[in-house]
Each structure stands twice: as structure tokens, then as C-alpha cells.
C-alpha atoms as a printed R data frame, in Angstrom:
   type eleno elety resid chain resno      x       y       z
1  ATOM     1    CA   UNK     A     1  8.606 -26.927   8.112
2  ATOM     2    CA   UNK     A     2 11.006 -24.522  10.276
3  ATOM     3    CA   UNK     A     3 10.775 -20.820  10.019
4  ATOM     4    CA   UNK     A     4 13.356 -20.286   7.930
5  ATOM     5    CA   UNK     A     5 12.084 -22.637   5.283
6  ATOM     6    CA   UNK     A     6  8.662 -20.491   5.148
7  ATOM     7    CA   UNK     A     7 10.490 -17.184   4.864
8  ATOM     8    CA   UNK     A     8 12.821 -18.669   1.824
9  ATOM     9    CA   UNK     A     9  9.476 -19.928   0.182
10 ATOM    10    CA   UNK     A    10  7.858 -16.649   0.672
11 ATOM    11    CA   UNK     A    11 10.741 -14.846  -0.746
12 ATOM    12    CA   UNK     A    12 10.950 -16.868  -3.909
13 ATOM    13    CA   UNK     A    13  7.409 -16.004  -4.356
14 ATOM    14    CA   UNK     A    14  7.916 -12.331  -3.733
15 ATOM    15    CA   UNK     A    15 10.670 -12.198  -6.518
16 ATOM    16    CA   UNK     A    16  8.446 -14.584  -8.941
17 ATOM    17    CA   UNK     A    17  5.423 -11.884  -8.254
18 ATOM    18    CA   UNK     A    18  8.037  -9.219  -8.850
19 ATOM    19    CA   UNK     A    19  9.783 -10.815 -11.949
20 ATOM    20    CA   UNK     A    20  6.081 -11.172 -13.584
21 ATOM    21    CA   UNK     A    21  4.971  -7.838 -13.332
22 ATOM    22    CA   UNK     A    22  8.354  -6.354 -14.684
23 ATOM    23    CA   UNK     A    23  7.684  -8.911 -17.987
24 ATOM    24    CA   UNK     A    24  4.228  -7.276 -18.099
25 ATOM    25    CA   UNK     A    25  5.474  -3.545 -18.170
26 ATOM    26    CA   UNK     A    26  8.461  -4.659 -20.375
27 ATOM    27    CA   UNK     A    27  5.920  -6.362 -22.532
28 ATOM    28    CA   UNK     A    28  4.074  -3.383 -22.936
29 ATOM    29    CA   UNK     A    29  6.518  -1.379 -24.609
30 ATOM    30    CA   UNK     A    30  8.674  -0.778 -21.416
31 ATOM    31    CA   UNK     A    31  5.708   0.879 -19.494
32 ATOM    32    CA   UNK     A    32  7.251   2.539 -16.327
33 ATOM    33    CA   UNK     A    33  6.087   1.476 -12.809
34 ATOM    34    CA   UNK     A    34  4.635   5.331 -12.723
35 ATOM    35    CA   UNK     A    35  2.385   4.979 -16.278
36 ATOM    36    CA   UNK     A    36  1.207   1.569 -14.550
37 ATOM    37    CA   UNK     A    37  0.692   3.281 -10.995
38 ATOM    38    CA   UNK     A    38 -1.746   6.724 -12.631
39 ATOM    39    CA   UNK     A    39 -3.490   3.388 -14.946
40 ATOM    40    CA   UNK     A    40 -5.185   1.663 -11.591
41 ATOM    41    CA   UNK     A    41 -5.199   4.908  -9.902
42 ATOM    42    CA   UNK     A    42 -2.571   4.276  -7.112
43 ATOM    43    CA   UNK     A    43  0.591   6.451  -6.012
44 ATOM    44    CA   UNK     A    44  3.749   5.565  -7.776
45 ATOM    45    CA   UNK     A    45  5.722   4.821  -4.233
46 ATOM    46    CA   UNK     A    46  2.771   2.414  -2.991
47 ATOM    47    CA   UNK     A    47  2.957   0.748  -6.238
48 ATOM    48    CA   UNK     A    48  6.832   0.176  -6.021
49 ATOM    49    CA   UNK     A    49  6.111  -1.333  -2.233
50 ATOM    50    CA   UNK     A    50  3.837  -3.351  -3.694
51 ATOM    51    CA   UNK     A    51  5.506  -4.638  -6.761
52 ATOM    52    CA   UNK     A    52  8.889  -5.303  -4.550
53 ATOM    53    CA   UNK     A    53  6.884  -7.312  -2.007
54 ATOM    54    CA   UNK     A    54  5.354  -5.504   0.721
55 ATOM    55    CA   UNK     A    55  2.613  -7.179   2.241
56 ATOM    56    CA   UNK     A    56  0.608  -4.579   3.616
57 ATOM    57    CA   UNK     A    57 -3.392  -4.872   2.924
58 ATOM    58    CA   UNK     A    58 -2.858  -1.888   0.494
59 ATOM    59    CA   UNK     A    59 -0.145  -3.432  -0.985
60 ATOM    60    CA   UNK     A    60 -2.105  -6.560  -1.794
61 ATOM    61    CA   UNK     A    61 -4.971  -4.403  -2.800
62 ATOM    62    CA   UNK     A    62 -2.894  -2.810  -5.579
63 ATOM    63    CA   UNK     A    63 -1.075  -6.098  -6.824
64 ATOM    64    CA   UNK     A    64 -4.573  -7.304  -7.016
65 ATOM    65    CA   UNK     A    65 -5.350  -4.271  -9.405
66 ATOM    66    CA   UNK     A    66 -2.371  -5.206 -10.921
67 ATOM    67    CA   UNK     A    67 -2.831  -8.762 -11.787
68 ATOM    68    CA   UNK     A    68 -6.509  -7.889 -13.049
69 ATOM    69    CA   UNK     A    69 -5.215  -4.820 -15.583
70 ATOM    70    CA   UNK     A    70 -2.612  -7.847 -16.996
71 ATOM    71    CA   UNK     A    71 -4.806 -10.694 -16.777
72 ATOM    72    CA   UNK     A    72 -2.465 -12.853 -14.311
73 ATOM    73    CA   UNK     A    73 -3.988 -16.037 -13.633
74 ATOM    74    CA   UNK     A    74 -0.790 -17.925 -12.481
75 ATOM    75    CA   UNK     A    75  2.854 -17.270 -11.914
């Protein structure tokens, strides 16, 4: 697999990540990315990072939170 191949994968998965977490706010009455950042306690910039991608411990630590306040199992 060349480098570019992993990269492309890892970007599709960054946008599916980021295109489930959007449902879930829209889902819940259009809840804005700052009502979901004061819910698990987390700054609304980190949360953005983290929603768009980042991968940063802390990033992963809050999309963690995340996926356990919605109940994500799977993408």
C-alpha cells in the first residue's frame, strides 16, 4: 500500500467521523458544536479540531467523549 493510498484512506475516514457527528448534532434539534463542546466539558475550538480531524491525543480524547454521549458504535 503506498503512502498516498494510506493518507486517502485516512481522509475518507476523517470526513465519515466528521459527517457522523454533524448527523448527531443535526439530529438533535441542530445542537451547535458549542452546546455539544460545554455537554462533555471541553472548549468549543478543541472540539471543532477534533470533530474536523485532528489527531492529537486530546483530540481523540474528546471524539471519544463524543462517540460515548451519542452512542457511536460504528460509522
Amino acid at each position: 500500500m503506498t503512502a498516498t493510498t494510506i493518507e486517502e484512506e485516512q481522509d475518507a475516514l476523517k470526513r465519515k467521523v466528521k459527517k457522523r457527528i454533524k448527523d448527531e448534532l443535526w439530529d438533535r434539534n441542530d445542537m451547535t458544536q458549542g452546546e455539544l463542546a460545554k455537554l462533555i466539558g471541553e472548549g468549543v475550538s478543541q472540539t471543532n479540531r477534533a470533530i474536523n480531524g485532528e489527531n492529537s491525543p486530546k483530540s481523540k480524547a474528546i471524539r471519544k467523549k463524543i462517540f460515548t454521549l451519542f452512542n457511536i458504535t460504528d460509522l
